[in-house]
Backbone and ligand atoms as CSV (ligand in chain L), in Angstrom:
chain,resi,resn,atom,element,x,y,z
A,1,UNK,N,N,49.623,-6.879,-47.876
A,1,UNK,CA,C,49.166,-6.786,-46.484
A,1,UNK,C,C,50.363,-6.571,-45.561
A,2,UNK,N,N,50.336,-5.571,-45.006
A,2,UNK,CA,C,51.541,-5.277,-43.854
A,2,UNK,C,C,50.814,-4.850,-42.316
A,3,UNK,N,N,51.348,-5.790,-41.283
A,3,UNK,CA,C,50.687,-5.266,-40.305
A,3,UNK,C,C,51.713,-4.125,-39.533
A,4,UNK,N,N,51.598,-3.430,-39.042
A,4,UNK,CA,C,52.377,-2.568,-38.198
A,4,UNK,C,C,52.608,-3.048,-37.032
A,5,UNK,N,N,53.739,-2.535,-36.004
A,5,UNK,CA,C,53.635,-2.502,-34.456
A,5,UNK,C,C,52.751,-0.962,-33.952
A,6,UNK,N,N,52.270,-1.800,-32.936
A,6,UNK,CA,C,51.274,-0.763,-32.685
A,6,UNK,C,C,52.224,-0.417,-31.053
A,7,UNK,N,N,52.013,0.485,-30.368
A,7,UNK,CA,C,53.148,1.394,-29.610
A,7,UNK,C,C,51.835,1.445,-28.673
A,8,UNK,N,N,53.091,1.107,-27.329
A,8,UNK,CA,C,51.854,0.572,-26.548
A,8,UNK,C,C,52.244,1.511,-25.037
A,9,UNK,N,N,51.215,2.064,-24.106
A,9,UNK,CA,C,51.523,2.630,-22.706
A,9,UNK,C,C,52.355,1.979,-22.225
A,10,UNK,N,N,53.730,2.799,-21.459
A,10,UNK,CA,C,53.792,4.317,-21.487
A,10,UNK,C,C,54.143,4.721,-22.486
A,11,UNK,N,N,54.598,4.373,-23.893
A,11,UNK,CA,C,55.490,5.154,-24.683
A,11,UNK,C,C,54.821,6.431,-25.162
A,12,UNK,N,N,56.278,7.637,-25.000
A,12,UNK,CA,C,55.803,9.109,-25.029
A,12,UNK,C,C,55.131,9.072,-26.565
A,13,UNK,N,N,55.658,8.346,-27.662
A,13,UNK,CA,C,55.143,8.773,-28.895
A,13,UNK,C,C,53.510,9.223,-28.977
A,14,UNK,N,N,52.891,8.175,-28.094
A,14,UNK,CA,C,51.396,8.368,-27.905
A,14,UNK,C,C,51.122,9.797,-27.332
A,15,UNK,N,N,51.896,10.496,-26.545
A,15,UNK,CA,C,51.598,11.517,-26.008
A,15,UNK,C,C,51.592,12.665,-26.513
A,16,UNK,N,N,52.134,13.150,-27.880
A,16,UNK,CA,C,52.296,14.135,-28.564
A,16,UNK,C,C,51.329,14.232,-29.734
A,17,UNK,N,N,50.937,15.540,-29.898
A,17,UNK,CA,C,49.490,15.499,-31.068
A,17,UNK,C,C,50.527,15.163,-32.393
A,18,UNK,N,N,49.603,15.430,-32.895
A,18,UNK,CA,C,50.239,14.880,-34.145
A,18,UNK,C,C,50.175,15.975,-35.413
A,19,UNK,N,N,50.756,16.145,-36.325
A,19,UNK,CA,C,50.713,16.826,-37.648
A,19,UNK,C,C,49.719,16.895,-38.349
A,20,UNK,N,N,48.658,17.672,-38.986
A,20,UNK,CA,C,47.972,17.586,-39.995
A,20,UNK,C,C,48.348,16.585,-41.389
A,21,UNK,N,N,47.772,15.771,-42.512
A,21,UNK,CA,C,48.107,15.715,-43.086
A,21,UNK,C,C,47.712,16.422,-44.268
A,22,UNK,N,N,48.944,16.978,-45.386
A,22,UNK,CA,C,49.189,18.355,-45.866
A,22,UNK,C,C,48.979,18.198,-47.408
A,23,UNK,N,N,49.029,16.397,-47.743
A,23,UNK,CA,C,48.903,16.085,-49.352
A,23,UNK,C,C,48.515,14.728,-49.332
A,24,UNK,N,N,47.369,14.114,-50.139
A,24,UNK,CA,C,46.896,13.448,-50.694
A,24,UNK,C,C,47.695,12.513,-51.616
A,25,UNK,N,N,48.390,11.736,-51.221
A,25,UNK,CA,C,49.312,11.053,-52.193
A,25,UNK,C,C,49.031,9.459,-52.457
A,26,UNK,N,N,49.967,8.241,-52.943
A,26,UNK,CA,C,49.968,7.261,-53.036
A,26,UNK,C,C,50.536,6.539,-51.369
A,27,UNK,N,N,51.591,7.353,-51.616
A,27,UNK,CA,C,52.082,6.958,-49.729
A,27,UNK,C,C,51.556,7.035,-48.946
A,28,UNK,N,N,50.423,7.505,-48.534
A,28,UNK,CA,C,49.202,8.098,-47.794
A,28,UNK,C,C,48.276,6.831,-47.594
A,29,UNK,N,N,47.900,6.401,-49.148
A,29,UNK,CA,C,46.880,5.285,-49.263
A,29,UNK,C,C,47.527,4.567,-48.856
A,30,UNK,N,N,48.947,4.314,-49.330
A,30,UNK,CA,C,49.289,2.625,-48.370
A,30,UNK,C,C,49.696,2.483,-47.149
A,31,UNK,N,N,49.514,3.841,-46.478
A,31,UNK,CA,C,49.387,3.569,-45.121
A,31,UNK,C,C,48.165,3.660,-44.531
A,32,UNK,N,N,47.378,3.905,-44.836
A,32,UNK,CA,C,45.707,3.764,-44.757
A,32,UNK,C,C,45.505,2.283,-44.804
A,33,UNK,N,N,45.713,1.759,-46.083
A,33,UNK,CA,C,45.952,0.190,-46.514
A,33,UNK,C,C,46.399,-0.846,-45.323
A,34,UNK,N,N,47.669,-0.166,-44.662
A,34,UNK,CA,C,48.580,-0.575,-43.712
A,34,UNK,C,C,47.853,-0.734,-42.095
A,35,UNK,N,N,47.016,0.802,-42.470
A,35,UNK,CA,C,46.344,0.685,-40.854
A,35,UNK,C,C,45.044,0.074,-40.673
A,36,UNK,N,N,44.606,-0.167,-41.529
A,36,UNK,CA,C,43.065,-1.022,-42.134
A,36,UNK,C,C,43.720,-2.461,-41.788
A,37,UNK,N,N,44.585,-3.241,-42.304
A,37,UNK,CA,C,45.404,-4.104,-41.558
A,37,UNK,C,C,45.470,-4.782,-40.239
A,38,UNK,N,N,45.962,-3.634,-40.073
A,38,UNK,CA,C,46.451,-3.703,-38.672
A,38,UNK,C,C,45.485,-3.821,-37.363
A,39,UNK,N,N,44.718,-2.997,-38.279
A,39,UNK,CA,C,43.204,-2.823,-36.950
A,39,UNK,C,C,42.308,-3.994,-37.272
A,40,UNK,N,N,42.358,-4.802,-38.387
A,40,UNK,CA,C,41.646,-5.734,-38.462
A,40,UNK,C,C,42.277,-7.106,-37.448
A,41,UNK,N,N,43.473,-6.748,-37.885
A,41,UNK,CA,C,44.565,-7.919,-37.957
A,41,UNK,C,C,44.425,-8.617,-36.009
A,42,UNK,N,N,44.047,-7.290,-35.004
A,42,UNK,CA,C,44.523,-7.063,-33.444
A,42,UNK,C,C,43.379,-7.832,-32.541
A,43,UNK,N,N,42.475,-7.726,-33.414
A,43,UNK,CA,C,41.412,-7.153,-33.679
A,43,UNK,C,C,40.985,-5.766,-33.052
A,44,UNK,N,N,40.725,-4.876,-33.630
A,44,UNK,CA,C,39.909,-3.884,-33.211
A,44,UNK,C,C,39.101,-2.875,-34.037
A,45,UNK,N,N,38.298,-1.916,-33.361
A,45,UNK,CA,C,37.340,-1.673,-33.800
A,45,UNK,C,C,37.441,0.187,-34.819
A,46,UNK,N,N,39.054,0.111,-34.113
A,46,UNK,CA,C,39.557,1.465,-34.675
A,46,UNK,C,C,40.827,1.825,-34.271
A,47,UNK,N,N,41.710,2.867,-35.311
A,47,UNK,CA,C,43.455,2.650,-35.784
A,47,UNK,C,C,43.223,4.283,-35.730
A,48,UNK,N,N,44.524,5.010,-34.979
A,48,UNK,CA,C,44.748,6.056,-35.151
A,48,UNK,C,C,46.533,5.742,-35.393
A,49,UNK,N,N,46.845,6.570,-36.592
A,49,UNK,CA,C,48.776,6.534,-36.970
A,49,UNK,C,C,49.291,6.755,-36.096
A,50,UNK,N,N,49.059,7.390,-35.085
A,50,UNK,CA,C,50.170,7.813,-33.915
A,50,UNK,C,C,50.380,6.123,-33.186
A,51,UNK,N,N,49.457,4.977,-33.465
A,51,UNK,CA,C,49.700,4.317,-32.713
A,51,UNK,C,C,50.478,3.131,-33.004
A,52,UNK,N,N,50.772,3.382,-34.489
A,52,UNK,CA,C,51.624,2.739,-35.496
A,52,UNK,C,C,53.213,3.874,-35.337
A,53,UNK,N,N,52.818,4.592,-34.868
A,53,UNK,CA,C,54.086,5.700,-35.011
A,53,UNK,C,C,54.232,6.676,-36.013
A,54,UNK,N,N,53.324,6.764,-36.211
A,54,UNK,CA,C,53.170,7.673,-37.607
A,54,UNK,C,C,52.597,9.101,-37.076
A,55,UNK,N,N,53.422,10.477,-37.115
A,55,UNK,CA,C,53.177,11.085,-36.774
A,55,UNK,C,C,51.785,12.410,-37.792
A,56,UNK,N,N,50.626,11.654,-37.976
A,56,UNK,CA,C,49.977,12.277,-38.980
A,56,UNK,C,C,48.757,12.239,-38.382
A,57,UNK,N,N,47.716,13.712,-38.611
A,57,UNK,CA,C,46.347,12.868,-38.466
A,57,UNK,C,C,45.545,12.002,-39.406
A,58,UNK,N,N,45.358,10.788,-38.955
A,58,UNK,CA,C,44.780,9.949,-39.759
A,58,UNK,C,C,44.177,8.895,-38.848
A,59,UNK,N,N,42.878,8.043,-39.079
A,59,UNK,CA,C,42.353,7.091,-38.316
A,59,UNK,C,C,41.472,6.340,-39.199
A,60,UNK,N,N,41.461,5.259,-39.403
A,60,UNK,CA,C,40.345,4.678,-39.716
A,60,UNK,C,C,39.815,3.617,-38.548
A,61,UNK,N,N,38.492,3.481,-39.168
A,61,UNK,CA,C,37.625,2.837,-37.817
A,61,UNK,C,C,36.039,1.744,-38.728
A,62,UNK,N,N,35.937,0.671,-38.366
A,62,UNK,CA,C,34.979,0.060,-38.599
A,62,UNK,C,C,34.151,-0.332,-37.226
A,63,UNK,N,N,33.100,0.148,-37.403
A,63,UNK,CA,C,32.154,-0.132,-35.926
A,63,UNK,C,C,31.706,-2.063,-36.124
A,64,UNK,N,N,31.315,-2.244,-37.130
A,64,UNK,CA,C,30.614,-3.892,-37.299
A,64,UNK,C,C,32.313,-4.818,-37.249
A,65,UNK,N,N,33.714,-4.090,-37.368
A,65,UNK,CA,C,34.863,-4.872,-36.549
A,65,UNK,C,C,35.017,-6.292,-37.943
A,66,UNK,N,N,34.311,-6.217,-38.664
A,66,UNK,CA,C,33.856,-6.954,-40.174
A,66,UNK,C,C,35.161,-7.272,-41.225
A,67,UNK,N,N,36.170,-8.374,-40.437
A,67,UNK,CA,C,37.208,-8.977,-41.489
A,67,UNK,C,C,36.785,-8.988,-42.484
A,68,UNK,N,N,35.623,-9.682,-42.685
A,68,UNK,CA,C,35.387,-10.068,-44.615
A,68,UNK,C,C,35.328,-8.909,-44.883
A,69,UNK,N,N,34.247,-8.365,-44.908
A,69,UNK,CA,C,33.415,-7.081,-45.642
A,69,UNK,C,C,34.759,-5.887,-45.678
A,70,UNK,N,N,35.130,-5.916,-44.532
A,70,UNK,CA,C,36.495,-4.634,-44.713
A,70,UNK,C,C,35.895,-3.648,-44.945
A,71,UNK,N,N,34.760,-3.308,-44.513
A,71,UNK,CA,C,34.511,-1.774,-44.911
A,71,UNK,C,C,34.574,-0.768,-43.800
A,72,UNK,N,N,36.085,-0.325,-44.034
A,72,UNK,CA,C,36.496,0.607,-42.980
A,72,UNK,C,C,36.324,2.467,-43.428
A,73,UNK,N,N,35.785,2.873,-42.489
A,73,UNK,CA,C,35.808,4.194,-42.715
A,73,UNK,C,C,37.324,5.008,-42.642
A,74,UNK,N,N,37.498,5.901,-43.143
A,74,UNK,CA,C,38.905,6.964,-43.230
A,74,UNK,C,C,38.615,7.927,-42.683
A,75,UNK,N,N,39.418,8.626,-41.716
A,75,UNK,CA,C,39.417,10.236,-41.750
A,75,UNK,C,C,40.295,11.078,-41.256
A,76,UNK,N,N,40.702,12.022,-42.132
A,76,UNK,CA,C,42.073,12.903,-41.976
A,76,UNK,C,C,41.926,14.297,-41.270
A,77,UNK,N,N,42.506,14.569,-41.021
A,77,UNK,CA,C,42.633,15.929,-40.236
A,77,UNK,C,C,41.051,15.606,-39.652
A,78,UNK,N,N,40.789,14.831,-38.897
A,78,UNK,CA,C,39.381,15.007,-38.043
A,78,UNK,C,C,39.071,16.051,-36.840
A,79,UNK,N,N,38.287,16.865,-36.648
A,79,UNK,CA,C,38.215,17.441,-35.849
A,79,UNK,C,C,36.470,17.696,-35.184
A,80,UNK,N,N,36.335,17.253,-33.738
A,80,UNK,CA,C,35.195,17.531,-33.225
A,80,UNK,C,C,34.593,18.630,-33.064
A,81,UNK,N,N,33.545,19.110,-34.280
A,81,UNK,CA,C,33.264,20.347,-33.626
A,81,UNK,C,C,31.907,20.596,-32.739
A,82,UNK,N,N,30.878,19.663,-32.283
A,82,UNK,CA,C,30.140,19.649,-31.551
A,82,UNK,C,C,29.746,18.560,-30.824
A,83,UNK,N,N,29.639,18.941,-29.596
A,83,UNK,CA,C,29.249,17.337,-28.527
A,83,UNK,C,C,27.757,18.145,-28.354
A,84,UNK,N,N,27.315,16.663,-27.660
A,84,UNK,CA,C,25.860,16.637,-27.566
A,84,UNK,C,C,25.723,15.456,-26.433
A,85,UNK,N,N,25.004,15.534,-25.638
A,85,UNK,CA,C,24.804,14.894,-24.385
A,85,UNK,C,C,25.588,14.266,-24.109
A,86,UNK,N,N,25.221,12.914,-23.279
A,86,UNK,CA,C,26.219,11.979,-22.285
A,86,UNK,C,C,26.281,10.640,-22.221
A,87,UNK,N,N,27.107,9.794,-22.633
A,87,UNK,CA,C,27.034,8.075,-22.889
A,87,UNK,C,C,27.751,7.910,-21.596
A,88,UNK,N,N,27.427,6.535,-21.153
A,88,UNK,CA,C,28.777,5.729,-20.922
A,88,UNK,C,C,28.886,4.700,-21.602
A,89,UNK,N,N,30.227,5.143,-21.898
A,89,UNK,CA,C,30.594,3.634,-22.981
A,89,UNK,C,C,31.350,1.927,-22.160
A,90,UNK,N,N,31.105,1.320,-22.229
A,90,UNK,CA,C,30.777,0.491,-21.432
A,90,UNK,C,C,32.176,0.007,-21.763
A,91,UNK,N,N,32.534,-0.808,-20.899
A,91,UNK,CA,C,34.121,-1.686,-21.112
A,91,UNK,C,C,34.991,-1.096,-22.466
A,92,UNK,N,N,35.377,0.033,-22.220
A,92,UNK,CA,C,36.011,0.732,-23.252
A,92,UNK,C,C,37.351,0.115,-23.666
A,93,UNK,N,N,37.742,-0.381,-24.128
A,93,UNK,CA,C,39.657,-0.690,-24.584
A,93,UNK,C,C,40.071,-0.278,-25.684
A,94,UNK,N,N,41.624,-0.418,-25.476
A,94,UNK,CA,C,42.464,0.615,-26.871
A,94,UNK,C,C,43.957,-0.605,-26.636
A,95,UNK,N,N,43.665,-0.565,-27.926
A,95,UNK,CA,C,45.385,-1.343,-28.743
A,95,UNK,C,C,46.357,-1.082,-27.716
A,96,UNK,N,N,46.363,0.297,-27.391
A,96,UNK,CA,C,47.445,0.807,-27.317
A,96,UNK,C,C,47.942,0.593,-25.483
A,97,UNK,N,N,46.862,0.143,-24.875
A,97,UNK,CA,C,46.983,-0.097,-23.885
A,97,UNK,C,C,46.203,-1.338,-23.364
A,98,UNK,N,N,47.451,-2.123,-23.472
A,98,UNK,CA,C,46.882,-3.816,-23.239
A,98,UNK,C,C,46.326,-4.272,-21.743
A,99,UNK,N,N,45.303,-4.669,-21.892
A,99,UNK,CA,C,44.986,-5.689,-20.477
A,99,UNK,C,C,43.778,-4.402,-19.966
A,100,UNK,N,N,43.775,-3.850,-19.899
A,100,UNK,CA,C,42.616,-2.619,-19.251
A,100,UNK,C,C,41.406,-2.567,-19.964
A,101,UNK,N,N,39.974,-2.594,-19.859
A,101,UNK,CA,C,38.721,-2.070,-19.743
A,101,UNK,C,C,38.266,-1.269,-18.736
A,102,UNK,N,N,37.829,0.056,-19.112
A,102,UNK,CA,C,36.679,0.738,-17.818
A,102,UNK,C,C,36.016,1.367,-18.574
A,103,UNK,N,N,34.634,1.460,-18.019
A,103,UNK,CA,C,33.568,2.703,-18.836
A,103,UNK,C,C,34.185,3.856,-18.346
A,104,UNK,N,N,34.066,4.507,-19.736
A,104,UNK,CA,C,34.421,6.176,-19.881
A,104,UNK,C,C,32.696,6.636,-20.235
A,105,UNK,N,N,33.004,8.352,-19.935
A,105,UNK,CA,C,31.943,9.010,-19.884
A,105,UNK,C,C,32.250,9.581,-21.405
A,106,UNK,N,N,31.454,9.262,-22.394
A,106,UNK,CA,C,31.226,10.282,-23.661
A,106,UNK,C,C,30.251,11.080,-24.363
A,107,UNK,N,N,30.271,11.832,-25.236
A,107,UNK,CA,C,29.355,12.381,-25.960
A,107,UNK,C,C,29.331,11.494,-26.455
A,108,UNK,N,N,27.341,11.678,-26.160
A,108,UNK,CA,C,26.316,10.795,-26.830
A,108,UNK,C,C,26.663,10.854,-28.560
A,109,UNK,N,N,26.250,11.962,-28.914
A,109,UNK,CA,C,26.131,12.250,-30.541
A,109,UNK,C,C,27.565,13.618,-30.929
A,110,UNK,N,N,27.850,13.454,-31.794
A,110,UNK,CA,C,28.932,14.581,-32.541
A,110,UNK,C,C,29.071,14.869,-33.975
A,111,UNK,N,N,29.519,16.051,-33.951
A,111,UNK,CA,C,29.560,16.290,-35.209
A,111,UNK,C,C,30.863,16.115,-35.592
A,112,UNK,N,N,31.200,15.786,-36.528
A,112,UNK,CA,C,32.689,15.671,-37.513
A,112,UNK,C,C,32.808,16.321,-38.649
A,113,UNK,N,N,34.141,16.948,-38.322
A,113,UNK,CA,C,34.603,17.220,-39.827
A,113,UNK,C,C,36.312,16.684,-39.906
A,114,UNK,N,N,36.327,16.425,-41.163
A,114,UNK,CA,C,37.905,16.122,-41.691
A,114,UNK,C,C,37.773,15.887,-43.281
A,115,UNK,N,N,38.841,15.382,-44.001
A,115,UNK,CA,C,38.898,15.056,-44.792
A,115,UNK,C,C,38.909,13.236,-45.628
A,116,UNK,N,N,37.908,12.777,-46.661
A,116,UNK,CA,C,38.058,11.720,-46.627
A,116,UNK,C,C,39.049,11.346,-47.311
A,117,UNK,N,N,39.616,9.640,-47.930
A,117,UNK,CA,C,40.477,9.338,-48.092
A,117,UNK,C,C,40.988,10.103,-49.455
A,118,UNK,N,N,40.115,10.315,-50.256
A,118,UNK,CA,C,40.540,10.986,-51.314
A,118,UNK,C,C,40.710,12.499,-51.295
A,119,UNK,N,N,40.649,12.983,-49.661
A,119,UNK,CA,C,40.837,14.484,-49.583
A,119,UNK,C,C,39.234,15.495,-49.676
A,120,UNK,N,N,38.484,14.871,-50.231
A,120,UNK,CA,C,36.856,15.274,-49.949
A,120,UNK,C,C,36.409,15.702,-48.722
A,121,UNK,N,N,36.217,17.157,-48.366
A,121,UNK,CA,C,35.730,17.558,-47.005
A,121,UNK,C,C,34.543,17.031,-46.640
A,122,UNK,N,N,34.631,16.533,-45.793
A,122,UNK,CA,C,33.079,15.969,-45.075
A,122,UNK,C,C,32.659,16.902,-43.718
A,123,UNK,N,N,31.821,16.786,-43.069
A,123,UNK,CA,C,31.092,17.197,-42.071
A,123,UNK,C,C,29.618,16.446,-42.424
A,124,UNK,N,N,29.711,14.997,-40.703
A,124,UNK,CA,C,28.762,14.594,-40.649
A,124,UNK,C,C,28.301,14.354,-39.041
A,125,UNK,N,N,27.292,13.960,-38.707
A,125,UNK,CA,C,26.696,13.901,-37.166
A,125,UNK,C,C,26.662,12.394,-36.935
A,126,UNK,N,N,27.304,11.762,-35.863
A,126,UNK,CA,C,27.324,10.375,-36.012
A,126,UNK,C,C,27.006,10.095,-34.043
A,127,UNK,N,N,25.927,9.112,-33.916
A,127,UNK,CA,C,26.119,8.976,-32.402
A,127,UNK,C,C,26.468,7.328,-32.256
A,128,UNK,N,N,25.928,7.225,-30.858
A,128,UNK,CA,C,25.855,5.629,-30.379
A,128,UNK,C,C,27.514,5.267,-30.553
A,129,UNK,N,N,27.690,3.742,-30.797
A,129,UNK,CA,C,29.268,3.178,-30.930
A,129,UNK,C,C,30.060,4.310,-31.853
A,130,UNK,N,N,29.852,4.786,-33.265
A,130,UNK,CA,C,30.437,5.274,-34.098
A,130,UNK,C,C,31.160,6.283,-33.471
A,131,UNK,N,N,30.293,7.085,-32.608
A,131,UNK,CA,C,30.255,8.362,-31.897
A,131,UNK,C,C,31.692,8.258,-31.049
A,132,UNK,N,N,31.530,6.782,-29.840
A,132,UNK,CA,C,32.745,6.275,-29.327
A,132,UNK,C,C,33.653,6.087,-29.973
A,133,UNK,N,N,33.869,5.738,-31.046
A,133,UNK,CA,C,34.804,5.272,-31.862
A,133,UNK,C,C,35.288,6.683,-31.732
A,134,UNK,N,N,34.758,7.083,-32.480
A,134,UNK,CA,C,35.469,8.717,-33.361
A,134,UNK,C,C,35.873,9.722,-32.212
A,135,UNK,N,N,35.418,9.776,-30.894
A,135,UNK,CA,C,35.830,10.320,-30.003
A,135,UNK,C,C,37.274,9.440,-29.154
A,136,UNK,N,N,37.671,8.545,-29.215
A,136,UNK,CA,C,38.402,7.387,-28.595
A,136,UNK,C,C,39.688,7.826,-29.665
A,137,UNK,N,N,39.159,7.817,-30.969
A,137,UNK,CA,C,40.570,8.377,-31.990
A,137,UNK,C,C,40.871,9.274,-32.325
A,138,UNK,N,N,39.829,9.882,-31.796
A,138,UNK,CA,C,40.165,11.713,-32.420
A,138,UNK,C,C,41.228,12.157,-31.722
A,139,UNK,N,N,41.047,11.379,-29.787
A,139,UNK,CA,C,41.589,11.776,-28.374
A,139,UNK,C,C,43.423,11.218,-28.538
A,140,UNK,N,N,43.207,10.507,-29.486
A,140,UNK,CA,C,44.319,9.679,-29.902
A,140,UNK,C,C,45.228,10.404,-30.777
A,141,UNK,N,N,45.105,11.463,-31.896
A,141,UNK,CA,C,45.805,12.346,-32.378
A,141,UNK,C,C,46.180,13.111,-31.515
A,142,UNK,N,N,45.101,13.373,-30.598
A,142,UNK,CA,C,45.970,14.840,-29.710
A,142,UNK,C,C,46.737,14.669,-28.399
A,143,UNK,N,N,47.146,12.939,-28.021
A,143,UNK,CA,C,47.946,12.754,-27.294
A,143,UNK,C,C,47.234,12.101,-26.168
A,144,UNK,N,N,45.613,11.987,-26.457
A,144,UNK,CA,C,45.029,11.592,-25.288
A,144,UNK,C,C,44.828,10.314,-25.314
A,145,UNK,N,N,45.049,9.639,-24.471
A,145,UNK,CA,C,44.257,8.164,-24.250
A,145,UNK,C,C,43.159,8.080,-23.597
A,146,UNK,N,N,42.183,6.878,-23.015
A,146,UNK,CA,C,41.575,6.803,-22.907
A,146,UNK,C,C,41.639,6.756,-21.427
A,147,UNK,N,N,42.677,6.005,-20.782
A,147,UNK,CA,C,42.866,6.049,-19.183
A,147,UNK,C,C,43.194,7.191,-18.796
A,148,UNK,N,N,42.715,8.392,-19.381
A,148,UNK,CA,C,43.110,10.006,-18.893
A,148,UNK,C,C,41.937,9.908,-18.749
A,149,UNK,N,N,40.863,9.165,-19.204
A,149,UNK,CA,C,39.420,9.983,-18.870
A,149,UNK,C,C,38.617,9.261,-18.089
A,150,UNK,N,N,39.172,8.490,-16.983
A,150,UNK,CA,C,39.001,7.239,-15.840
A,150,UNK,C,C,39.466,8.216,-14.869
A,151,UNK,N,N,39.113,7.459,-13.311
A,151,UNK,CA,C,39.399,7.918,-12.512
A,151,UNK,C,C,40.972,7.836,-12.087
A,152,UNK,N,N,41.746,8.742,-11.382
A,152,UNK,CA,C,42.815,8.691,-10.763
A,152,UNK,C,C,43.272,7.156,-10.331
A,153,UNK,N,N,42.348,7.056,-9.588
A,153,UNK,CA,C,42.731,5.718,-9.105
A,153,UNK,C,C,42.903,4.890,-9.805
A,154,UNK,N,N,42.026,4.289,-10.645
A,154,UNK,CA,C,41.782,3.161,-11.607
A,154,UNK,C,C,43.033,3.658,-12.630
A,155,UNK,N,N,43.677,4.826,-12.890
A,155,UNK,CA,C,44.434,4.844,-13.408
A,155,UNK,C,C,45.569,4.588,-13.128
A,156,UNK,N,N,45.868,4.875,-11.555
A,156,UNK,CA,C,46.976,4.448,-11.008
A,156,UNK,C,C,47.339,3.009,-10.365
A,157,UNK,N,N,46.596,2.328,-10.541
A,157,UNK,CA,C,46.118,0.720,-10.914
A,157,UNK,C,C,46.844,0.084,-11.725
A,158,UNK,N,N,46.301,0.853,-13.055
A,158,UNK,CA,C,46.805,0.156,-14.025
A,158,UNK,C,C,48.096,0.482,-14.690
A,159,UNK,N,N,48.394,1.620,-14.058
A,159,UNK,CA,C,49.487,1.748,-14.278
A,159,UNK,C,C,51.018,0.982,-13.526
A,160,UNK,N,N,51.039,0.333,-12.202
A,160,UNK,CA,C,51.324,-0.435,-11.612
A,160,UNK,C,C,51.177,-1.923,-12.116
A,161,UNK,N,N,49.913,-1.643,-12.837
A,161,UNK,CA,C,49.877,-3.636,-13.213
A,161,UNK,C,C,50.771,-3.457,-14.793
A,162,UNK,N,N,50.636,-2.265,-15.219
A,162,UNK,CA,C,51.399,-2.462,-16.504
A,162,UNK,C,C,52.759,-2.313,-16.074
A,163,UNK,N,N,53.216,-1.491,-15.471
A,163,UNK,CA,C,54.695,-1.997,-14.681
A,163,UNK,C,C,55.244,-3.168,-14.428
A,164,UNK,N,N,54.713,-3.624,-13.751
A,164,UNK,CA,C,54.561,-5.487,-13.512
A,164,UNK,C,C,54.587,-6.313,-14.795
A,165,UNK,N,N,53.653,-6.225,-15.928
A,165,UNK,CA,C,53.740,-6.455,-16.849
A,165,UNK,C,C,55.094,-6.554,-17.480
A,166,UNK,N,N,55.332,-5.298,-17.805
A,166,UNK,CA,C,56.951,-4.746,-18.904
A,166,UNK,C,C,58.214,-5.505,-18.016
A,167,UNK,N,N,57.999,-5.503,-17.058
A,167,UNK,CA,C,59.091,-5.934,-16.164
A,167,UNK,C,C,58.970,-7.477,-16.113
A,168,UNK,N,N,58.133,-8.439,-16.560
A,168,UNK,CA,C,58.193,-9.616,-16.615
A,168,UNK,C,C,58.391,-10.181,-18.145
A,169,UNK,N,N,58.109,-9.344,-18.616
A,169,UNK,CA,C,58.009,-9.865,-20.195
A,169,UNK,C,C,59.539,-10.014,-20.717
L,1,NI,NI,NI,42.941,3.436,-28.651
């Protein structure tokens, strides 16, 4: 069991997409292993590598958030290829940016494709929480967070209280 540091706003690492991943290896799984961990460990409900520092696409995510059971989903090179209506997801938060909740506006339902842990192409349609999930980490490979998709203001809020923050700690 290894937990990671998870890399937290502003740091640029979060801001840059990230690499495909290109081979299926043992090193692969134990960082899968590593981020299954980690996301249990914070608690949360879903782990993208960029937020461990790992410049790869990769995320796993459990919606039921289920220490015992551990049954976390994998997925590599993920990519959204269809949205479908309109959620709001209600008190949204991310690891990666401590102390903040706001509802974001998402697709209701989506389609996915990537690869699973063993490299198996999938393409499946997932809505409701899952849907959030997988849109919250997908946004997370390509540099996006979640306070990009809040208002100006509320962003420039929290960006001031996290100032305050770093500067007291
Ligand atoms: Ni996040």
């Amino acid at each position: 069991m290894a937990i990671m540091k998870i890399l937290a706003y502003p740091d640029q690492f979060l801001r840059e997409p990230v690499k495909p991943v290109d081979k299926i290896d043992d090193p692969l799984q134990e960082i899968i292993e590593d981020m299954a961990d980690t996301m249990y460990d914070a608690p949360g409900v879903g782990l993208a590598a960029i937020q461990a520092g790992i410049d790869r696409s990769i995320i796993v995510y459990d919606a039921e958030a289920d220490l015992e059971a551990r049954k976390f989903e994998v997925l590599i090179n993920p990519k959204i290829i269809e949205y479908h209506g309109v959620t709001i997801s209600e008190n949204e938060g991310c690891l990666s940016v401590p102390d903040f909740r706001c509802d974001v506006r998402r697709a209701e339902r989506i389609i996915v494709e990537g690869l699973d842990r063993d490299g198996k192409h999938m393409k499946f349609e997932v809505e409701g929480t899952p849907a959030v999930i997988l849109q919250h980490e997908i946004d997370h490979l390509n540099g996006i967070l979640f306070i990009d998709r809040v208002s100006a203001l509320k962003r420039q809020i929290y960006k001031r209280k996290r100032q305050k923050m770093l500067k007291s700690e």
